[in-house]
C-alpha positions in Angstrom: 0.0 0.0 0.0 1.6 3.1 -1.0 0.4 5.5 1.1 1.5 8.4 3.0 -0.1 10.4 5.7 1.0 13.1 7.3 -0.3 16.8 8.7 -2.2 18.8 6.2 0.4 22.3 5.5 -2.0 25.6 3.9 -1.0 24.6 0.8 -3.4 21.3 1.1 -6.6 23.7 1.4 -7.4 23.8 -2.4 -7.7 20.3 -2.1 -9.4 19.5 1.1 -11.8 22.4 0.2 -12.3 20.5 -3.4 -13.3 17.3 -1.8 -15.3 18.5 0.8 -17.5 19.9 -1.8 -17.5 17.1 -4.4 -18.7 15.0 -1.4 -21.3 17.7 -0.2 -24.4 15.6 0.2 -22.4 13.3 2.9 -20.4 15.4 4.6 -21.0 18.6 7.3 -20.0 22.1 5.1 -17.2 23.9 7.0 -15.9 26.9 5.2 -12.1 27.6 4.1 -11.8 30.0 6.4 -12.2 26.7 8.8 -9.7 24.4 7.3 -7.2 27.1 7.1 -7.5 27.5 11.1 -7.3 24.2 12.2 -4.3 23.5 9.7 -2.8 26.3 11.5 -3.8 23.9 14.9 -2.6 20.7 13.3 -5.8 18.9 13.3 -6.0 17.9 9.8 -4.3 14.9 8.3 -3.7 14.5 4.6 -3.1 10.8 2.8 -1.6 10.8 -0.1 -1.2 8.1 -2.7 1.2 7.6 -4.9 2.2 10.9 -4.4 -1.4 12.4 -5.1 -3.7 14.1 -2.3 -6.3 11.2 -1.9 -8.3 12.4 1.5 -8.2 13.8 4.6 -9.3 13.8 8.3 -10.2 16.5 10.3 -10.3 16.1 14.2 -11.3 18.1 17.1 -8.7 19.0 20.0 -7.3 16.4 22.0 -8.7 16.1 25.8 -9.9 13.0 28.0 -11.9 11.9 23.9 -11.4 13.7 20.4 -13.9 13.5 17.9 -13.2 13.0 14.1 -15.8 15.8 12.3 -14.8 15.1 9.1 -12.8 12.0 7.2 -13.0 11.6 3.4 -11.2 9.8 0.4 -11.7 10.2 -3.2 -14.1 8.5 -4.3 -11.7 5.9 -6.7 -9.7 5.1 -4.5 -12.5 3.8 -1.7 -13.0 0.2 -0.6 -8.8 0.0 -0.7 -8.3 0.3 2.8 -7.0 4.2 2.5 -9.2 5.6 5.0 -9.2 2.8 7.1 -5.3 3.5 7.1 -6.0 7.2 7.7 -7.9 6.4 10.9 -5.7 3.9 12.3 -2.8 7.1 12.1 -5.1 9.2 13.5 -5.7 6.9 16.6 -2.2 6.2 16.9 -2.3 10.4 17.4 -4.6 9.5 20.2 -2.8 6.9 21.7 0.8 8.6 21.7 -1.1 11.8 24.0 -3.3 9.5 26.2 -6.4 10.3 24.3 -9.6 7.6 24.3 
């Protein structure tokens, strides 16, 4: 599986912006202005496959729980086990600061 996830940098935003709105009808609408904020508070994660942006993940601060409020992957590239990766990084995140 050649996949790579790491923290979403400003420059992500086109794209995490972009798929938020291709996927419209099943996800929550946040605005840009949003995205840009809480890449700013390193609570987005970007995969990346093959190189390409191919979803995201964006959680809530950490405290006694965090809440994922948004997780998607193109839509090709679902049923490949890319966003279960994606969520198993993410709760690793959890783990590593004590987080349920």
């Amino acid at each position: 599986m050649d996949i790579i996830i790491s923290k979403a940098v400003q420059s992500d935003i086109k794209f995490i912006d972009h798929l938020q709105r291709k996927n419209a009808e099943e996800l929550a609408f946040y605005p840009k202005v949003t995205f840009e904020r809480e890449i700013e508070s390193r609570r987005i994660l970007l995969a990346r496959v093959n190189g390409a942006p191919a979803g995201y993940l964006y959680f809530g601060a950490f405290g006694t729980t965090c809440k994922i409020h948004q997780a998607c992957i193109e839509y090709d590239l679902r049923g490949q086990l890319y966003g279960s990766e994606l969520v198993k990084f993410f709760i690793s995140l959890c783990q590593g600061a004590n987080v349920l």
